[in-house]
N, CA, C and O atoms as a GROMACS GRO file, in nm:
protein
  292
    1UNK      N    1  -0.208  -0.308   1.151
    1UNK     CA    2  -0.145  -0.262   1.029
    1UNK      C    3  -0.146  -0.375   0.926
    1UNK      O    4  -0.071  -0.473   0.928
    2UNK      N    5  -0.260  -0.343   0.816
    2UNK     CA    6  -0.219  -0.493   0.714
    2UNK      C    7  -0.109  -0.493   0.604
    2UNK      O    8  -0.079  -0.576   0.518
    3UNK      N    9  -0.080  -0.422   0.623
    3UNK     CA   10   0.026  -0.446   0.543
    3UNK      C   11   0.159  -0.531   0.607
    3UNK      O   12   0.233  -0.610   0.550
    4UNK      N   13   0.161  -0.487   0.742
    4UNK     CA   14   0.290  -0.540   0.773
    4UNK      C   15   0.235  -0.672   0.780
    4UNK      O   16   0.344  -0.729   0.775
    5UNK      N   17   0.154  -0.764   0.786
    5UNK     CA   18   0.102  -0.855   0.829
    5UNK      C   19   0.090  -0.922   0.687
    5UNK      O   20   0.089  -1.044   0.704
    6UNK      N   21   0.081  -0.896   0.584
    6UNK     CA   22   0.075  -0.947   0.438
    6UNK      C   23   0.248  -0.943   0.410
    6UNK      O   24   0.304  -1.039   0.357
    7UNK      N   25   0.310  -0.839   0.447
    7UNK     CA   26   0.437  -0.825   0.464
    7UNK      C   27   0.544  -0.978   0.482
    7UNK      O   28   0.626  -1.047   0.421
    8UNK      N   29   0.489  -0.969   0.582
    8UNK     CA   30   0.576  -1.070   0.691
    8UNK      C   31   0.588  -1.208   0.656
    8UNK      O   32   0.692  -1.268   0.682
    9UNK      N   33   0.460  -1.282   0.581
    9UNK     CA   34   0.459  -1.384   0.506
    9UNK      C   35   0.594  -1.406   0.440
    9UNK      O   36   0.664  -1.503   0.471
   10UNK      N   37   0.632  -1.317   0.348
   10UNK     CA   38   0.750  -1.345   0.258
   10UNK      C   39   0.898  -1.311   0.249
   10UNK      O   40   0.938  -1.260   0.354
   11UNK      N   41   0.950  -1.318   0.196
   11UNK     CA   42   1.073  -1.280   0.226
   11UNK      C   43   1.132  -1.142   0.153
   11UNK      O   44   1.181  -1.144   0.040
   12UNK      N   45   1.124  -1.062   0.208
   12UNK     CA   46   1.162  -0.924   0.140
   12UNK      C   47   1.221  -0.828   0.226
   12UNK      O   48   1.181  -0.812   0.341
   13UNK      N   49   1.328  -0.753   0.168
   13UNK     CA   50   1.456  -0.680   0.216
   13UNK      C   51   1.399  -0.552   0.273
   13UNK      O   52   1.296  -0.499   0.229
   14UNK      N   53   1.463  -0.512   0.360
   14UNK     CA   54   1.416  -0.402   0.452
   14UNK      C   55   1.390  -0.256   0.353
   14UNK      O   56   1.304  -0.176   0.390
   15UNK      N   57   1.461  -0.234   0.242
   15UNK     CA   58   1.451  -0.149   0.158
   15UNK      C   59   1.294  -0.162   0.068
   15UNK      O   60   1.239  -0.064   0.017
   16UNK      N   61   1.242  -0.297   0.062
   16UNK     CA   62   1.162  -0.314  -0.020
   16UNK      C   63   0.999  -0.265   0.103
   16UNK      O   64   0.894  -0.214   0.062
   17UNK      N   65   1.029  -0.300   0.238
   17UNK     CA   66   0.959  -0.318   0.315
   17UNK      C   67   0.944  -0.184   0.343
   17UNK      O   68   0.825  -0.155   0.332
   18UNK      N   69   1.022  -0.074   0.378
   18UNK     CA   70   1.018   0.046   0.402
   18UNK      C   71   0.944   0.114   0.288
   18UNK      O   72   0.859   0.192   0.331
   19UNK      N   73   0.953   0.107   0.140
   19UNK     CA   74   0.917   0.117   0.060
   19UNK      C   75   0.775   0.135   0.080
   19UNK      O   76   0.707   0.234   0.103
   20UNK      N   77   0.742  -0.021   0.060
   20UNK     CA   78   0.590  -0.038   0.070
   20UNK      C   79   0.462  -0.005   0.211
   20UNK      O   80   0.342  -0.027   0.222
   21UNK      N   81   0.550   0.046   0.286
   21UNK     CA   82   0.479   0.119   0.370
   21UNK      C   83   0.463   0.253   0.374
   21UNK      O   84   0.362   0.302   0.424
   22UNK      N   85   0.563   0.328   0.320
   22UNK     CA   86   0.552   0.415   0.258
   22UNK      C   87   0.444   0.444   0.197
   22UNK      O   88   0.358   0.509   0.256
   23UNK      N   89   0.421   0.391   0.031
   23UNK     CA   90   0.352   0.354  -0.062
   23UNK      C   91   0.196   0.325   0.035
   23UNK      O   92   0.093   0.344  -0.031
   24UNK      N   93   0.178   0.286   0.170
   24UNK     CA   94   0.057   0.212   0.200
   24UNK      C   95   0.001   0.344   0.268
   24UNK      O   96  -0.105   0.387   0.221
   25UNK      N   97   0.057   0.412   0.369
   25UNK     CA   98   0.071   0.536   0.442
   25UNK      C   99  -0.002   0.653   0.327
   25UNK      O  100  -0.110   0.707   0.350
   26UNK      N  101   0.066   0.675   0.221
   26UNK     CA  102   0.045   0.754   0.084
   26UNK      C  103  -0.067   0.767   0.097
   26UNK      O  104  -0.129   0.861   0.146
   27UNK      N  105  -0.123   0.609   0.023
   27UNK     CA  106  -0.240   0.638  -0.014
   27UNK      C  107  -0.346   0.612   0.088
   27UNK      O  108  -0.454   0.635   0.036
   28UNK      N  109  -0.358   0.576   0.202
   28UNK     CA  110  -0.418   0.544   0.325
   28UNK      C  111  -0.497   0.717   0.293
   28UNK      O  112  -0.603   0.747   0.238
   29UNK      N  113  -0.354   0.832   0.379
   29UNK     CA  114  -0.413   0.968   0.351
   29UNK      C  115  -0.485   1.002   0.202
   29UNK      O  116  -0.542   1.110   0.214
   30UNK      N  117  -0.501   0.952   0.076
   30UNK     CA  118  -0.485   1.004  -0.016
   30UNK      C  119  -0.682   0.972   0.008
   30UNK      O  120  -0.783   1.039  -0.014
   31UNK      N  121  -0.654   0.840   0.061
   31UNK     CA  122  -0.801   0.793   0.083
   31UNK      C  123  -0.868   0.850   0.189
   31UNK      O  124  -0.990   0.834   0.187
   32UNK      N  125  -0.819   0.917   0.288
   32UNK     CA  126  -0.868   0.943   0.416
   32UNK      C  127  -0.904   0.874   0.496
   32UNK      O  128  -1.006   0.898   0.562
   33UNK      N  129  -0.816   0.746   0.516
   33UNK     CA  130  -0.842   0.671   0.588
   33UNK      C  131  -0.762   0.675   0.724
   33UNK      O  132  -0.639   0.672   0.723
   34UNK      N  133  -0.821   0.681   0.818
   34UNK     CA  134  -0.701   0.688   0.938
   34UNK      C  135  -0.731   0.570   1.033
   34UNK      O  136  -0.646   0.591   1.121
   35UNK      N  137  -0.819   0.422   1.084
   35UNK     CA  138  -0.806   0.342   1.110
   35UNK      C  139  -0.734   0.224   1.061
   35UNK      O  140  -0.809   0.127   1.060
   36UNK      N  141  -0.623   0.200   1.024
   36UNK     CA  142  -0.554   0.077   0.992
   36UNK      C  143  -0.608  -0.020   1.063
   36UNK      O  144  -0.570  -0.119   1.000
   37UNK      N  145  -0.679  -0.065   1.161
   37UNK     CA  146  -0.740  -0.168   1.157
   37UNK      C  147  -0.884  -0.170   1.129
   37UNK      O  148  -0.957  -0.248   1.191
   38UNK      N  149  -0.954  -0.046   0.988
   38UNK     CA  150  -1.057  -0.053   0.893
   38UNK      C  151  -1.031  -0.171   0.769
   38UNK      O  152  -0.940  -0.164   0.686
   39UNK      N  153  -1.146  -0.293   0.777
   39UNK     CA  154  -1.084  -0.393   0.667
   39UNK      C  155  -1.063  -0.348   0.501
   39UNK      O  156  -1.036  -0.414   0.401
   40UNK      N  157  -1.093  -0.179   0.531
   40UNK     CA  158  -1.091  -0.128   0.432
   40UNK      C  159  -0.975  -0.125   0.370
   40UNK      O  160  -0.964  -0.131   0.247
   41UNK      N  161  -0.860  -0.113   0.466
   41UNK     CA  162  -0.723  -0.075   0.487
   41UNK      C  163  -0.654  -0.179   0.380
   41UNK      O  164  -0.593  -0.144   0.279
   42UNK      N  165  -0.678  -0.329   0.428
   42UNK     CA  166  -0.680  -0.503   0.328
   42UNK      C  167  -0.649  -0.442   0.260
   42UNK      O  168  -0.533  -0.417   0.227
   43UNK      N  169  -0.777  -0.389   0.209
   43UNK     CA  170  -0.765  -0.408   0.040
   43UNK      C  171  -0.685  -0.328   0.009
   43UNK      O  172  -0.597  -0.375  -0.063
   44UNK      N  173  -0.672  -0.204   0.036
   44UNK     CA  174  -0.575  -0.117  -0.008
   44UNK      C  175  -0.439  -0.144  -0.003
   44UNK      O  176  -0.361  -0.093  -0.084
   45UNK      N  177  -0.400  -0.233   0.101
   45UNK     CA  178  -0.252  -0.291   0.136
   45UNK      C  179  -0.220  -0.374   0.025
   45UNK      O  180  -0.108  -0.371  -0.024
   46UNK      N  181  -0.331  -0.462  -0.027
   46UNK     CA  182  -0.326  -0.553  -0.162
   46UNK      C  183  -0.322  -0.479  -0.238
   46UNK      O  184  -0.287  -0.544  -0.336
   47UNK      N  185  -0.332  -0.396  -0.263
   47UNK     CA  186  -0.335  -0.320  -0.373
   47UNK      C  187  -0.187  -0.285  -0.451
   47UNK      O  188  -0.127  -0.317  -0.554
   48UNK      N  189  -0.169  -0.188  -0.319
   48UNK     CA  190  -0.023  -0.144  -0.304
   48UNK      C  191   0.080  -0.219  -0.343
   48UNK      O  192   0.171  -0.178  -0.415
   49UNK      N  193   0.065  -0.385  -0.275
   49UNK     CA  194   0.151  -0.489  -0.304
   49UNK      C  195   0.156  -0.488  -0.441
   49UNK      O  196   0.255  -0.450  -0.504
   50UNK      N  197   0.050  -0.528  -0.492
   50UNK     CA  198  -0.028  -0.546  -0.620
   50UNK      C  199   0.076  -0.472  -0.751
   50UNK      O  200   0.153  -0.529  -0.828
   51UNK      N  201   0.039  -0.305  -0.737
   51UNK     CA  202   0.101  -0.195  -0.795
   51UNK      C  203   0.236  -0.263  -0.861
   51UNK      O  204   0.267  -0.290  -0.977
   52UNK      N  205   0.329  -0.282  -0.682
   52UNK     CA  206   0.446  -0.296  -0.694
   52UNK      C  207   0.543  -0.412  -0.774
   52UNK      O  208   0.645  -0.415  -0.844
   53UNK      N  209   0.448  -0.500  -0.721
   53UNK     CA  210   0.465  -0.608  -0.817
   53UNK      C  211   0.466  -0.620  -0.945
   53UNK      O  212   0.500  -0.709  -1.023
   54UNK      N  213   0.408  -0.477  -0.957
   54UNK     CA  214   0.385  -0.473  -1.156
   54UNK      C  215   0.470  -0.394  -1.232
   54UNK      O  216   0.467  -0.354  -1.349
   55UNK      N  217   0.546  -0.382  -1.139
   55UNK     CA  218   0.692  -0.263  -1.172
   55UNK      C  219   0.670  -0.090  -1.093
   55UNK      O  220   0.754  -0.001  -1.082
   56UNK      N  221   0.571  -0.093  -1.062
   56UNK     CA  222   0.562   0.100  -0.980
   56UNK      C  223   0.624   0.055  -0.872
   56UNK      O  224   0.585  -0.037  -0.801
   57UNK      N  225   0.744   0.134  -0.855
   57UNK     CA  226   0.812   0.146  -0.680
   57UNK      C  227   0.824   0.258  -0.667
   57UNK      O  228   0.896   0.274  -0.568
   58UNK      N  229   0.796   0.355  -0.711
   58UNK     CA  230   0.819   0.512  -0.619
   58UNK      C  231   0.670   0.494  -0.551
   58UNK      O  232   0.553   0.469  -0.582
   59UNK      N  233   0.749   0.522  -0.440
   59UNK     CA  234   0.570   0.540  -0.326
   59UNK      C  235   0.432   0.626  -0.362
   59UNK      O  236   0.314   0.592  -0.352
   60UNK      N  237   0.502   0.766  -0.416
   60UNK     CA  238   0.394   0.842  -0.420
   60UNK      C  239   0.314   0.802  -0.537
   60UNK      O  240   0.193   0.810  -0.558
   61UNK      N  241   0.390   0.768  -0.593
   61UNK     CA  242   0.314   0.679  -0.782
   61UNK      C  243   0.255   0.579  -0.724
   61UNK      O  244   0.134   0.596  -0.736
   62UNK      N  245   0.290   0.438  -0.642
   62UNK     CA  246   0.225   0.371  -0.593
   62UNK      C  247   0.079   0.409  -0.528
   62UNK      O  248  -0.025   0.345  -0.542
   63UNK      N  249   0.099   0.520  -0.460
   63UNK     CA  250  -0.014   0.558  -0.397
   63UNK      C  251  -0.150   0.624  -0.471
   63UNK      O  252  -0.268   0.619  -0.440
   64UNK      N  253  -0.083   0.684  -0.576
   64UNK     CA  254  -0.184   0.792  -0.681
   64UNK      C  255  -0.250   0.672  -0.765
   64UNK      O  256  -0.365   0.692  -0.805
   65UNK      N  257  -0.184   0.545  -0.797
   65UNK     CA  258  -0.234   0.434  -0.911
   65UNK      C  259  -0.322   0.350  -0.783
   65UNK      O  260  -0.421   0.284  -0.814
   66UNK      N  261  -0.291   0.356  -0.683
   66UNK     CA  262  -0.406   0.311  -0.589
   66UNK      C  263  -0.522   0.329  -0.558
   66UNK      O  264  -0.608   0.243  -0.536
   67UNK      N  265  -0.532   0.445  -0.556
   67UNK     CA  266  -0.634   0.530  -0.538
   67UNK      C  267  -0.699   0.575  -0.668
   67UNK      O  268  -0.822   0.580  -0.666
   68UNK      N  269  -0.644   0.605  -0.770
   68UNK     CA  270  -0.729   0.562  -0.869
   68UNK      C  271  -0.790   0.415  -0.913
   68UNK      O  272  -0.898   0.386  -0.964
   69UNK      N  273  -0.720   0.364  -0.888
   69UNK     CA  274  -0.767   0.222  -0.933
   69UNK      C  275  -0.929   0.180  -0.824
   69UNK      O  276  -1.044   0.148  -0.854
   70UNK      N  277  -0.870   0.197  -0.720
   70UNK     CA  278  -0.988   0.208  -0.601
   70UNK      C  279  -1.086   0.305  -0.597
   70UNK      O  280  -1.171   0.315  -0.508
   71UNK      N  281  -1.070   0.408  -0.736
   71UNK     CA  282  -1.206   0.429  -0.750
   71UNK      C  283  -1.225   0.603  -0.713
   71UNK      O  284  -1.318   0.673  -0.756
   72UNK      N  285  -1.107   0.653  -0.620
   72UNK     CA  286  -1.110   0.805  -0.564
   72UNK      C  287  -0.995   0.844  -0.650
   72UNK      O  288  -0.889   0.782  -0.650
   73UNK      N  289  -1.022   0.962  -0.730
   73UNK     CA  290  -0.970   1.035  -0.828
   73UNK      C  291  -0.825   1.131  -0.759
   73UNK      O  292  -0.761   1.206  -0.832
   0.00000   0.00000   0.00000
């Protein structure tokens, strides 16, 4: 799972963490991806982080600006 693993580095509250797996899960399906250990997965986990960091925290918004950004409509 990369996300939890990009996760874990820093220090962030269980609310924020639940969140962003959420948000990673979303768009994982949105992509059709179902191997989390596809290095495809990375990037998308960066992504997600990415999003959030830029002010999007509702998951499913996180996930739809992911997946567009990555290119699948």
């Amino acid at each position: 799972m990369p996300i939890d693993r990009l996760l874990r580095d820093g220090k962030i509250r269980a609310e924020e963490f639940d969140r962003l797996n959420r948000a990673f899960s979303f768009a994982l399906r949105s992509l059709q991806l179902v191997d989390r250990n596809d290095p495809v997965c990375d990037i998308v986990a960066r992504k997600v982080i990415e999003i959030d960091k830029a002010g999007t925290h509702d998951p499913v918004e996180i996930a739809k600006i992911a997946s567009k950004q990555l290119g699948v409509p």
